[in-house]
C-alpha positions as CSV (number, residue, x, y, z in Angstrom):
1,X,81.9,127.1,95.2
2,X,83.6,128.7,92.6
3,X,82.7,130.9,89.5
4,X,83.0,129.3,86.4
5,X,85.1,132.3,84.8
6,X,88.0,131.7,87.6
7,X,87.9,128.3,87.0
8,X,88.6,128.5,82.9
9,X,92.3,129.7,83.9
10,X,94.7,128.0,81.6
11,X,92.1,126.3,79.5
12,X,92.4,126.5,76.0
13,X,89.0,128.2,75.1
14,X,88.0,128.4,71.9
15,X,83.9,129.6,72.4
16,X,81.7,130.5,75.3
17,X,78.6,130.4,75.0
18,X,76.0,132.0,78.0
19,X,77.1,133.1,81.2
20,X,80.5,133.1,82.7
21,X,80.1,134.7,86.0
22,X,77.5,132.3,87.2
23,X,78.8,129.7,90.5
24,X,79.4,126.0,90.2
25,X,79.4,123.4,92.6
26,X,81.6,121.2,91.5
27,X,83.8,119.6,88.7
28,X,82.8,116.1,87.4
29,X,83.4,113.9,84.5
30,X,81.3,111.2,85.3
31,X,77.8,112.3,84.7
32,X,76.4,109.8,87.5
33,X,77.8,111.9,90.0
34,X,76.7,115.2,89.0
35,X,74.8,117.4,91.1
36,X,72.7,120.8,91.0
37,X,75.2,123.6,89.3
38,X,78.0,120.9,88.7
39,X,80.5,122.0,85.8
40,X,80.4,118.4,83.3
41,X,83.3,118.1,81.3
42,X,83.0,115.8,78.8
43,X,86.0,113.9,78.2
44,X,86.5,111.2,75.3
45,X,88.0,108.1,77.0
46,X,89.4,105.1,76.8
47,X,86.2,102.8,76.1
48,X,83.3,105.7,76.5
49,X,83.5,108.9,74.9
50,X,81.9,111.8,77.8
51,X,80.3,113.7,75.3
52,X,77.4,110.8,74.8
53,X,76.3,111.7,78.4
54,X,76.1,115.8,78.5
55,X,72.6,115.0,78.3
56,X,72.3,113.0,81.4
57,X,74.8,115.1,83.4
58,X,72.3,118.1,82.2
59,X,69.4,116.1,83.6
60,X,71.2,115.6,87.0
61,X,71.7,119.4,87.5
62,X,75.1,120.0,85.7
63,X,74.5,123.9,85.1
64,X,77.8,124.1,82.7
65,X,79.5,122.0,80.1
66,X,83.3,121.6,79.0
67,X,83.7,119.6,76.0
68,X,85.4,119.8,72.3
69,X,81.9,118.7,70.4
70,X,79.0,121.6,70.5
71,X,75.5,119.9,70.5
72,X,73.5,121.4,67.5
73,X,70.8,122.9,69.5
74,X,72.8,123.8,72.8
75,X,70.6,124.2,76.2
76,X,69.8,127.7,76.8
77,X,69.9,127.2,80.6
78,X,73.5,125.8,80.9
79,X,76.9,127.4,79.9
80,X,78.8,125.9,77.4
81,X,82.5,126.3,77.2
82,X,84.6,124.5,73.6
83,X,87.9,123.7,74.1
84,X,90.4,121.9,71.9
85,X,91.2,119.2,74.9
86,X,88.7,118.1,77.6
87,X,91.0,115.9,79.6
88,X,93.4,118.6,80.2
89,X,90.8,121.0,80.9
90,X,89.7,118.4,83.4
91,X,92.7,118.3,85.0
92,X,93.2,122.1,84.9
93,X,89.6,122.8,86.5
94,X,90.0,120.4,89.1
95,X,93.0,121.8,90.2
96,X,91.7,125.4,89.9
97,X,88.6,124.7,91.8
98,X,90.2,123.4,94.5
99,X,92.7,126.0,94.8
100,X,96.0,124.3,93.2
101,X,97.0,122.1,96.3
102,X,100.2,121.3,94.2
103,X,101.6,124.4,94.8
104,X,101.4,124.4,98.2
105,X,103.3,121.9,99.2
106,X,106.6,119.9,97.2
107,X,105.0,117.1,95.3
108,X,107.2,114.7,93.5
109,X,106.3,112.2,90.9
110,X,108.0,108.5,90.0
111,X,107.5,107.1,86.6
112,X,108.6,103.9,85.0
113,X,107.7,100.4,84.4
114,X,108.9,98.5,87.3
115,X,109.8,100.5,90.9
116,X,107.4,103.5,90.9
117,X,105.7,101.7,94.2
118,X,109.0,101.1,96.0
119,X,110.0,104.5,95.3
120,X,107.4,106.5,96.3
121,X,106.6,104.9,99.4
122,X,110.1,104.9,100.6
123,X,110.2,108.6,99.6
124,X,107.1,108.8,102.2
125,X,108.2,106.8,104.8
126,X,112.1,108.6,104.6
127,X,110.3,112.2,105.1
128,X,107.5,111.0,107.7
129,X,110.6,109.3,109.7
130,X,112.7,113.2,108.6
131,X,109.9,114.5,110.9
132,X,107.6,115.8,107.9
133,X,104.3,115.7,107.4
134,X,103.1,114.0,104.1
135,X,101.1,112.3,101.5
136,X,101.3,109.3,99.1
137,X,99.8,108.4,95.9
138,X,100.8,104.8,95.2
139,X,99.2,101.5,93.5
140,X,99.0,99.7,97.1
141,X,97.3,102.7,99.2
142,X,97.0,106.1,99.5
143,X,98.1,107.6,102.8
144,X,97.4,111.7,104.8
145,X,100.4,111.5,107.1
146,X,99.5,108.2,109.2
147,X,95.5,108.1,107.8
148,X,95.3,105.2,105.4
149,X,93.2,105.9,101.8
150,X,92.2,102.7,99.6
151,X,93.6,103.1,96.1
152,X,91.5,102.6,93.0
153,X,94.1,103.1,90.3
154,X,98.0,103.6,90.2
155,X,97.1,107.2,89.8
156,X,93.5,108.6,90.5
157,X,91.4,110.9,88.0
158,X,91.7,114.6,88.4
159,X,89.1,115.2,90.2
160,X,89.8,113.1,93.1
161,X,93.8,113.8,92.9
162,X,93.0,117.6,93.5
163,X,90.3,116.6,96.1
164,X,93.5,114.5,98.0
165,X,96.1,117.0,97.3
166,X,93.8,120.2,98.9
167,X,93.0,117.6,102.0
168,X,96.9,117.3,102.6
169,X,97.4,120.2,102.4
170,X,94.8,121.0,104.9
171,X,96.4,118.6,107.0
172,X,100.0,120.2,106.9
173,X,101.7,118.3,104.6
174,X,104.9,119.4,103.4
175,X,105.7,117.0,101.0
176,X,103.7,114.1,98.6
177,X,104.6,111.4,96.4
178,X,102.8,110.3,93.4
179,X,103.0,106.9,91.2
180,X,102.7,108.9,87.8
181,X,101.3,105.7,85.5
182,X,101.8,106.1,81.6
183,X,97.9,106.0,82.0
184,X,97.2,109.0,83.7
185,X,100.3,110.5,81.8
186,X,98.5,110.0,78.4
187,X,95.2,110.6,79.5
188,X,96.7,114.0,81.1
189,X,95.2,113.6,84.4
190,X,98.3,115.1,86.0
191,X,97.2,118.6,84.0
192,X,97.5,121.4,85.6
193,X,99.3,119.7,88.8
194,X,103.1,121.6,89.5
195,X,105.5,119.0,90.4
196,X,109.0,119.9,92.4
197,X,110.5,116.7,91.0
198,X,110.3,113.6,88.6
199,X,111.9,110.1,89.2
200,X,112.4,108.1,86.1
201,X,113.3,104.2,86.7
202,X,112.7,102.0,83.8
203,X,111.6,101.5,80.9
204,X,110.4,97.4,80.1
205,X,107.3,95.7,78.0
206,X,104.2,96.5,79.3
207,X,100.4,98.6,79.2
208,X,100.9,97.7,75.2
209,X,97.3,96.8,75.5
210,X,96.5,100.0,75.9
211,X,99.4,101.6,74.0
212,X,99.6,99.9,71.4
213,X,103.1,100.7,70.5
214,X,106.5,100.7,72.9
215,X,106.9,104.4,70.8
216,X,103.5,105.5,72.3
217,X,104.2,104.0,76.0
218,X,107.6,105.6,75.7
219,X,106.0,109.1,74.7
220,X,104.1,109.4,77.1
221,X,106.2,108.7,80.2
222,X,108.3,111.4,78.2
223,X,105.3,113.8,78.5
224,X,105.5,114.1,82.1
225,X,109.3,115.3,82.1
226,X,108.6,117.4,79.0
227,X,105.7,119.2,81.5
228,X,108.3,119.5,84.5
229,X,108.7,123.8,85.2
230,X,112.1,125.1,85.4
231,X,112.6,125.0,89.1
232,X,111.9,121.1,89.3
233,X,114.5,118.5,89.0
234,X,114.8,115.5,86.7
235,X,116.3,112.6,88.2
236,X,116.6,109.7,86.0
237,X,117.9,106.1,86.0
238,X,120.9,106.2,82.9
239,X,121.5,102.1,83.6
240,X,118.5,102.1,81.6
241,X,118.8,103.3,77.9
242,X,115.5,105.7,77.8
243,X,117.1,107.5,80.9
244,X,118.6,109.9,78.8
245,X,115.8,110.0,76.4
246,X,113.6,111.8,79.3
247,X,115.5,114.8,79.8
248,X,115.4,115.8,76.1
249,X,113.9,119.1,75.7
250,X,113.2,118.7,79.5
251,X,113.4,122.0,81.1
252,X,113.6,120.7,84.7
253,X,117.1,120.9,86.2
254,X,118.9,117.0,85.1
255,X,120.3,115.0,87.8
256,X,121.5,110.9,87.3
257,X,121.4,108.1,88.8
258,X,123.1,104.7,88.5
259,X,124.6,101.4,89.8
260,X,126.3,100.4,86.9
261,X,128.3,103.3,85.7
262,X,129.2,107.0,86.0
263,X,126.7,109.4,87.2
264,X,125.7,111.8,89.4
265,X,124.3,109.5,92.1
266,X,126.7,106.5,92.4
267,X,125.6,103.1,94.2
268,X,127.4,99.7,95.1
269,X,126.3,96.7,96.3
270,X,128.7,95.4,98.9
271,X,127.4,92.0,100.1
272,X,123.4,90.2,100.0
273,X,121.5,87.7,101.4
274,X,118.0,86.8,101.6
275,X,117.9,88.9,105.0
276,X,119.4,92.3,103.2
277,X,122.5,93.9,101.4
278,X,125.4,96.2,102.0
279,X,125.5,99.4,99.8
280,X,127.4,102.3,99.0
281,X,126.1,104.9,98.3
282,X,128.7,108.4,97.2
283,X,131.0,106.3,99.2
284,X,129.5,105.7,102.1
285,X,128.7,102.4,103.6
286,X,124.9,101.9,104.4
287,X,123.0,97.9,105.3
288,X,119.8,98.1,104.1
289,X,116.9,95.2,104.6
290,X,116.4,94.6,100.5
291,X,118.0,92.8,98.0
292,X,118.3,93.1,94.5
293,X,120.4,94.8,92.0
294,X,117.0,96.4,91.2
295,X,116.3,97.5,94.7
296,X,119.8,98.9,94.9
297,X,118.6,101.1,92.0
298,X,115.4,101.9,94.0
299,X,116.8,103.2,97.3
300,X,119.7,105.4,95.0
301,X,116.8,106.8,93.6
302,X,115.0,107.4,96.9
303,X,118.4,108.4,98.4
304,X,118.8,111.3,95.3
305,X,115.6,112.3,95.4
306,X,116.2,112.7,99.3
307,X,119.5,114.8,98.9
308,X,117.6,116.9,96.1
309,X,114.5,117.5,98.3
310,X,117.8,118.9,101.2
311,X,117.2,116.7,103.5
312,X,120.9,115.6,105.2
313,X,122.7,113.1,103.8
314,X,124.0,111.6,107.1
315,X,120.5,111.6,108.2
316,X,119.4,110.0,104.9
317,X,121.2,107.0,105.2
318,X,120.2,106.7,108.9
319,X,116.9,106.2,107.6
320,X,117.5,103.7,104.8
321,X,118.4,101.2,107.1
322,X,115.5,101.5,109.0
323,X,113.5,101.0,106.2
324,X,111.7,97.3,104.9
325,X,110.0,96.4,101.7
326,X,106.8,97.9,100.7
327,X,104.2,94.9,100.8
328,X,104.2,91.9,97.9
329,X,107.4,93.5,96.9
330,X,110.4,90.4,97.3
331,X,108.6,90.3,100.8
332,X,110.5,87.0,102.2
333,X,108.2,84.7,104.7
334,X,110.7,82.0,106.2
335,X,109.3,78.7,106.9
336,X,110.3,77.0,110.6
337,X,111.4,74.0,107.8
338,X,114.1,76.4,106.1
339,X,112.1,76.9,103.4
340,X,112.3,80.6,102.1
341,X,109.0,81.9,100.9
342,X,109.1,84.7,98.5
343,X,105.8,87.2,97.3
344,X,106.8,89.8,94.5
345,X,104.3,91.6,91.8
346,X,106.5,91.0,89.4
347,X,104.1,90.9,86.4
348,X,106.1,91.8,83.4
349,X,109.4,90.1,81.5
350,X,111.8,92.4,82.9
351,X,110.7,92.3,86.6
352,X,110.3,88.7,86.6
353,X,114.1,88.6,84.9
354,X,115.1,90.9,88.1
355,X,113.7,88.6,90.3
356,X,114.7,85.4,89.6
357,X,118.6,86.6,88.6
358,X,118.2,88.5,92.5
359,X,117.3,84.5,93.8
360,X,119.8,82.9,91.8
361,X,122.5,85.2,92.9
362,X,122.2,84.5,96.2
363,X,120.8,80.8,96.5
364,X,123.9,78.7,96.9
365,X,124.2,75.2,94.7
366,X,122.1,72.3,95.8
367,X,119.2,74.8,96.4
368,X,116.0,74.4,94.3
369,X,114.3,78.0,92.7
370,X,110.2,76.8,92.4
371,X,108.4,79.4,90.4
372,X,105.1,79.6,90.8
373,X,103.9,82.3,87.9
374,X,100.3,83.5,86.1
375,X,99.8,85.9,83.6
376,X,96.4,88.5,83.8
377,X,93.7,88.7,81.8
378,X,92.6,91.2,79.5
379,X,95.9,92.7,79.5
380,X,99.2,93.0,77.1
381,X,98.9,88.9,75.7
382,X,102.3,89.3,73.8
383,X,104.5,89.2,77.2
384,X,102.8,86.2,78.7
385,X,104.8,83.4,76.7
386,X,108.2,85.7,77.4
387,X,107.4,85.8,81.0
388,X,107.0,82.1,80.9
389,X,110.1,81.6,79.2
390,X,112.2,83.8,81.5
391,X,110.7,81.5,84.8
392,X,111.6,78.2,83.0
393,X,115.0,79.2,81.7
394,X,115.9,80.9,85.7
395,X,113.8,78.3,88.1
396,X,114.4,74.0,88.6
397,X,110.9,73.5,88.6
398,X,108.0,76.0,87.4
399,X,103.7,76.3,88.2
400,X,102.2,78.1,85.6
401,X,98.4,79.1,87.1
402,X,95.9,81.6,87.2
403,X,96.7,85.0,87.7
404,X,93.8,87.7,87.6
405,X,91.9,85.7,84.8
406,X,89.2,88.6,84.6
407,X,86.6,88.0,81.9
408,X,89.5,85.5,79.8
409,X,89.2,81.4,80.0
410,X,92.4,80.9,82.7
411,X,92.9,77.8,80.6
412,X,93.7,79.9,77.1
413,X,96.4,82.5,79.3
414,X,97.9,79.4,80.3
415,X,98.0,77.8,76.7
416,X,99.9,81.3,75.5
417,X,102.5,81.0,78.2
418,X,103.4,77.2,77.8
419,X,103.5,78.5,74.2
420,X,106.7,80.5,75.0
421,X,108.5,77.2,76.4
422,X,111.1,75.4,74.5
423,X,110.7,71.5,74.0
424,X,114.2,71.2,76.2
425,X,112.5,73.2,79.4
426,X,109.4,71.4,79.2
427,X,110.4,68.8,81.8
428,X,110.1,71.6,84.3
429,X,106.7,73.0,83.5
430,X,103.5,71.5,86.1
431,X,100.6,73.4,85.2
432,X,97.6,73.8,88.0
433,X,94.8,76.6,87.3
434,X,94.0,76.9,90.6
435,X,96.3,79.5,92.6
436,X,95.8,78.0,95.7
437,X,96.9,74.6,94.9
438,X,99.6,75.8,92.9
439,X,101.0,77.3,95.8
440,X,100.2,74.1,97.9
441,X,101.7,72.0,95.4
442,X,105.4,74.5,95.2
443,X,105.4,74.1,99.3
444,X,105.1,70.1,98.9
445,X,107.6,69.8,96.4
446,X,110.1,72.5,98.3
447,X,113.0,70.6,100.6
448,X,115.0,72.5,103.3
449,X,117.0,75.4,102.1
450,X,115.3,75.6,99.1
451,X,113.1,78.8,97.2
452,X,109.8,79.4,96.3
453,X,109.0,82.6,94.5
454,X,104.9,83.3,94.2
455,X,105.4,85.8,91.6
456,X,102.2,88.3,89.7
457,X,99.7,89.7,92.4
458,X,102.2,90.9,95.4
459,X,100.1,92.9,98.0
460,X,96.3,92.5,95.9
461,X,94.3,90.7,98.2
462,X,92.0,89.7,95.6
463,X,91.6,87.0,92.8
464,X,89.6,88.6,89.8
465,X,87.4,86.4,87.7
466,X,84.9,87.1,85.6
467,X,83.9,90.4,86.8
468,X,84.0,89.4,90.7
469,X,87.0,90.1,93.2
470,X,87.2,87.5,95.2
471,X,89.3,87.1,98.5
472,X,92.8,86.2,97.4
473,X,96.4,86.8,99.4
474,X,99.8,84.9,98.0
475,X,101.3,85.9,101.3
476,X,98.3,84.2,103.5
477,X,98.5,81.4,101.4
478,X,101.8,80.7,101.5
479,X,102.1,81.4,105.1
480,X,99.2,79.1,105.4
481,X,101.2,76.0,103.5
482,X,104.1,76.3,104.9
483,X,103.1,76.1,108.5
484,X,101.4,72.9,107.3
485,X,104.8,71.5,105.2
């Protein structure tokens, strides 16, 4: 319970209209869960604009309103607070009401096309093994120290993020690690949070959907670091060109990382196979269990990040080698047959490039590459005939199928990708809509030695079509066929 005067801290008010001092239960956006004395804050979204439902939220109980639109004949019985920006208020009055967790204990955030996920999990998993107490925030799951949380969205709204934060910090933690998605970046649902530290990793096609522009997706990963305070760090990948770019008129103390060049962080890869590779990292030797000149970017970042945070370096890379892949991410599955299985999420044209160049640099000749590759639905459709492209150029033999369709005919995703195929590459193309005899159909045609790479959906457990999630693993199913190969 809170009164709705402390909670207008930072909030860009620009009228008031009734009561300020009066108590609130609760801060909700979405006017189905609004109960007696809620505060509703009307936020224009993506596809539905809040302020058509103050009326409903009033009906439910709401006994104050946030919004940037004034009704013309205001309810007497509510408070009504203008502001110039509901979703930052939102974010600001979900962090005031439940007492700004984010300053209570060191919370980090990783941003970036590709990596965010690997990042951030390793980050959690390097402190929990440090002896800390912590939290995640990650695409795959959510986690309180060991208690696992099911996650909705890369990042959550405000609402629930603060709810999260203020219950790990009732459970001790000292640290916690966020996926910060250009999403909940542009639609400022990190407002009013204060980070300790931002990771930057890449920068690659994708969200344009939603975008609209690479400018636009480029701003507003750039928002984050431009909201980092002065007693934060920056840490940022310079291998990729927009590295730089993020610490313009950042105030955050700068920090760099890279695997190609000079930097502040310095990483080598030494040796790799499909079982792991040999880094070093400020010239000292570590084996890790990845691969991937990409995942030799990840654990420098995670490594920096570490060292930043003052944890011991020794101690640091103790713990790096301990570590293993987050789930779906180049998770290998070896066959009794010699066939090597691999499960990634690569879903875009620069982390399918990562992959396949990671494969082919450490498959030896006379060893096949099958691809077996979708593209979702209602989502960016310009990358689907480049991703296509990049798997027929880098595999022997490629599967287009069905990704996570959602509400578009499987059929016409597949029609856009084969469009991205040249007439010389066509010999390698098979095309089967369905996922699970796609994946059937790379295990029959796979000899000994040989690679299979189920690439798209990673750790989801789910096949989404037409509205309905239903049951779908790439790692059960490709366990599944190869014990029958």
């Amino acid at each position: 319970m809170m009164k709705i005067e402390d909670i207008l801290t930072g909030i860009e008010v620009v009228s008031v209209i009734g009561t300020k001092n009066r108590v609130i239960s609760g801060v909700e956006f979405d006017s189905r869960k609004v109960k007696k004395d809620s505060l509703f804050v009307a936020v224009k979204g993506y596809k539905t604009d809040g302020h058509d439902f103050i009326n409903s939220a009033i009906a439910s109980g709401a006994s104050a309103v946030i919004c940037e639109i004034l009704p013309e004949n205001p309810e007497k019985s509510v408070c009504w607070i203008k502001t110039t920006d509901s979703a930052k208020a939102l974010g600001l009055a979900a962090a005031s009401f439940f007492g700004n967790p984010s300053y209570s204990l060191k919370l980090v955030g990783v941003t970036g096309t590709n990596g965010k996920t690997t990042i951030a999990t390793l980050l959690y998993r390097m402190f929990i093994r440090l002896g800390y107490k912590c939290g995640l925030f990650s695409t795959v799951c959510n986690y309180i120290n060991e208690k696992e949380l099911e996650a909705t969205h890369t990042t959550p709204d405000p609402v629930q993020l603060n709810k999260l934060l203020s219950e790990m910090v009732s459970e001790g933690c000292d640290y916690a690690f966020m996926e910060v998605s250009s999403h909940s970046a542009d639609q400022k649902r990190i407002a009013g949070l204060k980070f300790d530290g931002g990771i930057f990793t890449n920068l690659t096609h994708d969200h344009l959907d939603y975008h609209k522009t690479f400018d636009n997706y480029l701003a507003a990963k750039k928002s984050f670091f431009d909201s980092l305070p002065q007693d934060s760090f920056a840490l940022v990948n310079v291998d990729d060109r927009n590295g730089r770019v993020m610490l313009q008129n950042c105030q955050a103390r700068h920090y760099t990382f890279s695997v190609r060049g000079m930097a502040d962080y310095r990483c080598t890869i030494i040796e790799q196979g499909f079982e792991g590779m040999g880094l070093k990292i400020q010239g000292d030797e570590v084996w890790t269990r990845f691969i991937g000149d990409f995942n030799a970017s990840n654990l420098l970042a995670v490594f920096a990040a570490s060292d930043l945070l003052g944890a011991a370096r020794k101690e640091i890379l103790t713990v790096l080698s301990y570590l293993h892949p987050v789930p779906g991410r180049l998770e290998v599955i070896k066959s009794p047959g010699g066939i090597s299985g691999i499960v990634d999420y690569a879903h875009t044209p620069d982390a399918l490039l990562n992959v396949i160049d990671t494969i082919n640099k450490i498959r030896e000749g006379g060893v096949q590459l099958i691809t077996v590759v979708g593209a979702g639905g209602d989502r960016d459709r310009t990358k689907r005939p480049k991703m296509a492209a990049i798997c027929a150029e880098g595999s022997n033999k490629v599967i287009l199928t069905s990704d996570n369709p959602r509400s578009e005919d499987p059929e016409k995703i597949l029609d856009e990708m084969e469009a991205g195929i040249t007439p010389d590459l066509k010999r390698k193309i098979l095309r089967i809509t369905n996922r699970h005899e796609a994946i059937k159909t790379a295990v029959m045609l796979a000899k000994e030695g040989d690679v299979i790479l189920i690439a798209g959906k990673g750790h989801e457990t789910y096949q989404e079509i037409m509205g309905v999630k239903n049951h779908f693993d790439d790692r059960e199913e490709l366990k599944n066929a190869l014990l029958l190969k």
